[in-house]
N, C-alpha and C positions, 0 to 999 in steps of 0.2 A: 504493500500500500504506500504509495506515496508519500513522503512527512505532508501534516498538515491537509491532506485533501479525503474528505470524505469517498470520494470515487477511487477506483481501483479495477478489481474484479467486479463482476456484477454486484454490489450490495442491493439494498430494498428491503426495508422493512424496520421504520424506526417506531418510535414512541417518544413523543417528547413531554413529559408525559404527556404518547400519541401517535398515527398508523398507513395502509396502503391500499392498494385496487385491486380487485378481479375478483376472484370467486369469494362471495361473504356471507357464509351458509346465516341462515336468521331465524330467531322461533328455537322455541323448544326441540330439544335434541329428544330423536323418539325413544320410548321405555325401554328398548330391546338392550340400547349399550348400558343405561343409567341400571337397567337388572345387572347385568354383568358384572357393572363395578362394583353393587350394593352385594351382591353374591360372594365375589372375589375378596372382599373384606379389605380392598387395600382403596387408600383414600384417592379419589377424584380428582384435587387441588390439594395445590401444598399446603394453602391454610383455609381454615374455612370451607366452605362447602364450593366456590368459584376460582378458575384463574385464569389469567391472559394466556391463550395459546398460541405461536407461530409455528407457521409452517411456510418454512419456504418451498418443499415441494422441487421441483427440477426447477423455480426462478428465486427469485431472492425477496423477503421481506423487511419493511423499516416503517419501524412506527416512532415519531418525536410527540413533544410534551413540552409545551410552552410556559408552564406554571404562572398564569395569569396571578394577578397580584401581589407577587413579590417584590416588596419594596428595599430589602437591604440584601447584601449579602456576606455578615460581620463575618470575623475569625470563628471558625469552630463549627461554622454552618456542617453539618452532616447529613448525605444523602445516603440511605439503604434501599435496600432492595432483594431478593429470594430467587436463584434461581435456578432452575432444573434443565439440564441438557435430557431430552431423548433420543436425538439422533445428532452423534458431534461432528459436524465441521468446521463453523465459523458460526459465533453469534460475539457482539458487542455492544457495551454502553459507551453513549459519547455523549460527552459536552460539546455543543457544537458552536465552533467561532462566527461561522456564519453562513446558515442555510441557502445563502442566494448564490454564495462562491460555491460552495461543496465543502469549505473548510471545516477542520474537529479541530477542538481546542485540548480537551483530554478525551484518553481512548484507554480502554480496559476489554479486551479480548480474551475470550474462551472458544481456543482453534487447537483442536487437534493433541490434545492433552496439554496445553501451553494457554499460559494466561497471563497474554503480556502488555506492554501499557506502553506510555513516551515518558523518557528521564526528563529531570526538571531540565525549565529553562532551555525548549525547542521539540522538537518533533523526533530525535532518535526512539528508536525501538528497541526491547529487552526484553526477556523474558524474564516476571517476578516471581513465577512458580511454577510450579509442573502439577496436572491429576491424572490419575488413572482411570480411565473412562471403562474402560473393559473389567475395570476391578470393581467395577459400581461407582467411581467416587463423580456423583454427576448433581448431585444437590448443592447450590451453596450459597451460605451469605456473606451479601459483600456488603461493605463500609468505606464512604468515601468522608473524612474530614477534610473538609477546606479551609485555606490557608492564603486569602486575596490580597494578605501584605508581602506572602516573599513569593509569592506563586506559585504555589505547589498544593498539592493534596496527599495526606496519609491513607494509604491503602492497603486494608486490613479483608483477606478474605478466609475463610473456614468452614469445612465441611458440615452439614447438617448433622448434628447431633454427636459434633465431634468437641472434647475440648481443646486442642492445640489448635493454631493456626497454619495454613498453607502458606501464609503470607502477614505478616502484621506487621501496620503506622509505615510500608513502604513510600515515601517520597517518589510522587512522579506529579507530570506535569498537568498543573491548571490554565497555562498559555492563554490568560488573561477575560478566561470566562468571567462575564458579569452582565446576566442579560437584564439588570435594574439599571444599568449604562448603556448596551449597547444592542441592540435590534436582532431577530432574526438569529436568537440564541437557547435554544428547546435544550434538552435533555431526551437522548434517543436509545433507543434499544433497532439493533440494526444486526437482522436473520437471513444470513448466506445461504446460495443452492444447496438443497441436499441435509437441511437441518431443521429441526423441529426441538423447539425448549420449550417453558413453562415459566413465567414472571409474576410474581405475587409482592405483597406486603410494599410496594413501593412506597417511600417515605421523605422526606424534606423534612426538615426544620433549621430556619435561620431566625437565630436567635430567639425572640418569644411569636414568631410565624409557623407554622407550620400545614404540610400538604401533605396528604395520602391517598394512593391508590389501592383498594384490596379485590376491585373486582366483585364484589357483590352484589346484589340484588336488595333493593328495587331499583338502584342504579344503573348496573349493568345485568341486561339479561344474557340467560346461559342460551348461546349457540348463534349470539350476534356479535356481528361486528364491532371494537370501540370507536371505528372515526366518528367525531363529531360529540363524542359525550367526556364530558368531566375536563377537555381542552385535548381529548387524541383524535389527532390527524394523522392521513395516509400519508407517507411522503412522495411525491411526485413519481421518485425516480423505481416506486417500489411497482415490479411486476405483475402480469395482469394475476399470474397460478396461484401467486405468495397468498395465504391465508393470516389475519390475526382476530381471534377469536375470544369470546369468556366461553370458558368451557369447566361443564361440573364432572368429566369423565376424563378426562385426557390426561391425568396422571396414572391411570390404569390403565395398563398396556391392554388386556383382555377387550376391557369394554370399548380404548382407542381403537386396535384391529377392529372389533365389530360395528366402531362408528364408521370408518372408514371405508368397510365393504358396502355397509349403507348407503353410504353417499355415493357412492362409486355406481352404485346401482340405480339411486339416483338420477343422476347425472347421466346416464346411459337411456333410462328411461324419459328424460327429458330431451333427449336426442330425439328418439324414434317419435315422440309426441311432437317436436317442433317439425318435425319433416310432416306429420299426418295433418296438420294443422292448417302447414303451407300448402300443400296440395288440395286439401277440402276449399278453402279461399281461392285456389285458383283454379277448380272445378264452379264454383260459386261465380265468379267472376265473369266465366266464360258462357256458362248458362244464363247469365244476365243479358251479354252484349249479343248472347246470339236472338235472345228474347226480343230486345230493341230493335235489331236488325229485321226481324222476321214483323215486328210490328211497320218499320217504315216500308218493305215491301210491299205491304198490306195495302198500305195506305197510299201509295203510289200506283198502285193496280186502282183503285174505286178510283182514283181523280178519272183515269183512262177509262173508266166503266163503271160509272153508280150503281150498275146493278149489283157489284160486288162490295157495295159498302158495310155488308153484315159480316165482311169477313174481318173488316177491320174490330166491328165490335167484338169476335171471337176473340181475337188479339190483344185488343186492351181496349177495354169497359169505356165509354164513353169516347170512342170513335176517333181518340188523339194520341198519338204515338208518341213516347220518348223521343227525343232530339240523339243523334248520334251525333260527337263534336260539337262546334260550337257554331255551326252554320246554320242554315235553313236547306229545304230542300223544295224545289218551284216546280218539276217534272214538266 
């Protein structure tokens, strides 16, 4: 990835807190997967009965978060967040320097068992940790304290249910985020081809302000889109396949498979319907125009012979035919 520029490989799919386009399943997710996961015994969402799902699927998703009414951003401000890889290639959080460039001001990455970030004071890249994804270690919370006098942010991340850290209070860079100064400055969550995670408990607090995201209901409902609620937007650059979703099953693998063959079948059966659809319309259409046609015939025979003016009435009820185009016809 280039220093400093949000593009690269295909990204797509932030969250500032907030999101992207194409397929945006909506409405209650049906009983079949939501049995599976109540059966299975293992929880739905990391907290709570809700959580944000991406999928980026074969394109990539990015959903930003613009945290409307943040007025300061003192020493100490702490942003958290939960999050769960299911499928690892690339997902990351960014501070973004400026959505209109493409630029990121800080970047925290979980690609490929590596979880790496920019050292203070510029855009180099390092690796702050390593997990093992194949050993399970795919849960995690991260902690970002910021630090807008020397520029820099402490980065403390740790496994779910673990007590040591993978990483703790490492120094990397905050490259002069301050969106109470300066414009077109969200907080994104940004889901690469090929990766599917889980985002909960997002949090904010600077100083006696504070924002949170948990993904619940009545706010968010399970198996819709978040663009547009609570300040998540899709971001432009995120693909049409990319999914981000609230979802009450997708931390269970069982009931995820069985959502997924669902929609798939879905989405197959919407096919065949939109083809039956189009063709009955354009059966309908053509029976219309032949209908018209077959009335101004009609009606051009009786001028040539009144005796056959009853044929027009057979054709169309009160002896005046449909106009075909926008002409007249004189015979």
């Amino acid at each position: 990835m280039p220093a400093g520029l949000l593009t690269g490989s295909p990204i797509n799919g932030w969250i500032p807190v907030a999101s992207r386009s194409g397929l945006r399943p909506r409405g209650s997710i049906l009983p079949g997967p939501k049995k599976t996961a109540v059966a299975s015994g293992q929880a739905g969402a990391l907290v709570g009965k809700q959580s944000l799902f991406m999928d980026a699927g074969p394109r990539a998703a990015d959903l930003p978060e613009t945290v409307p009414g943040l007025k300061a951003l003192p020493v100490g401000t702490r942003i958290t967040f939960q999050l769960r890889i299911l499928e690892d290639n690339h997902v990351n959080f960014q501070l973004a320097k400026n959505t209109k460039t493409g630029q990121t001001a800080l970047y925290v990455a979980f690609a490929g068992g590596k979880i790496d970030s920019y050292r203070p004071d510029g855009f180099t890249q390092f690796t702050a940790a390593k997990y093992d994804f194949a050993a399970g270690q795919n849960h995690f919370h991260v902690t970002l304290v910021l630090d807008p006098s020397s520029d820099t942010v402490a980065l403390s991340v740790k496994l779910d249910g673990a007590k040591g850290f993978l990483v703790q209070n490492q120094p990397i860079a905050l490259n002069g985020w301050n969106p109470t100064k300066n414009p077109h400055q969200p907080f994104t969550f940004d889901c690469r081809t090929g990766t599917k995670a889980l985002v909960d408990q997002v949090e904010m607090v600077a100083g006696d302000q504070k924002f949170f995201w948990g993904f619940e209901s009545p706010r968010f409902a399970d198996g819709e889109d978040v663009e547009g609620i609570a300040g998540w937007v899709i971001h432009p650059q995120s693909q049409p396949a990319a999914t981000s979703v609230v979802s009450m099953i997708a931390n269970c693998e069982l009931a995820r498979e069985s959502y997924t063959k669902l929609k798939q079948a879905e989405v197959a059966l919407e096919a065949i319907s939109l083809g039956s659809v189009v063709a009955r319309k354009g059966v309908e259409a053509n029976t219309r125009a032949l209908a018209s046609l077959e009335a101004t015939i009609a009606a051009d025979n009786a001028k040539r012979d009144p005796s056959r003016a009853a044929d027009v009435e057979k054709v169309v009820p009160g002896g005046v035919p449909p106009a075909i185009g926008s002409g007249s016809r004189d015979g």
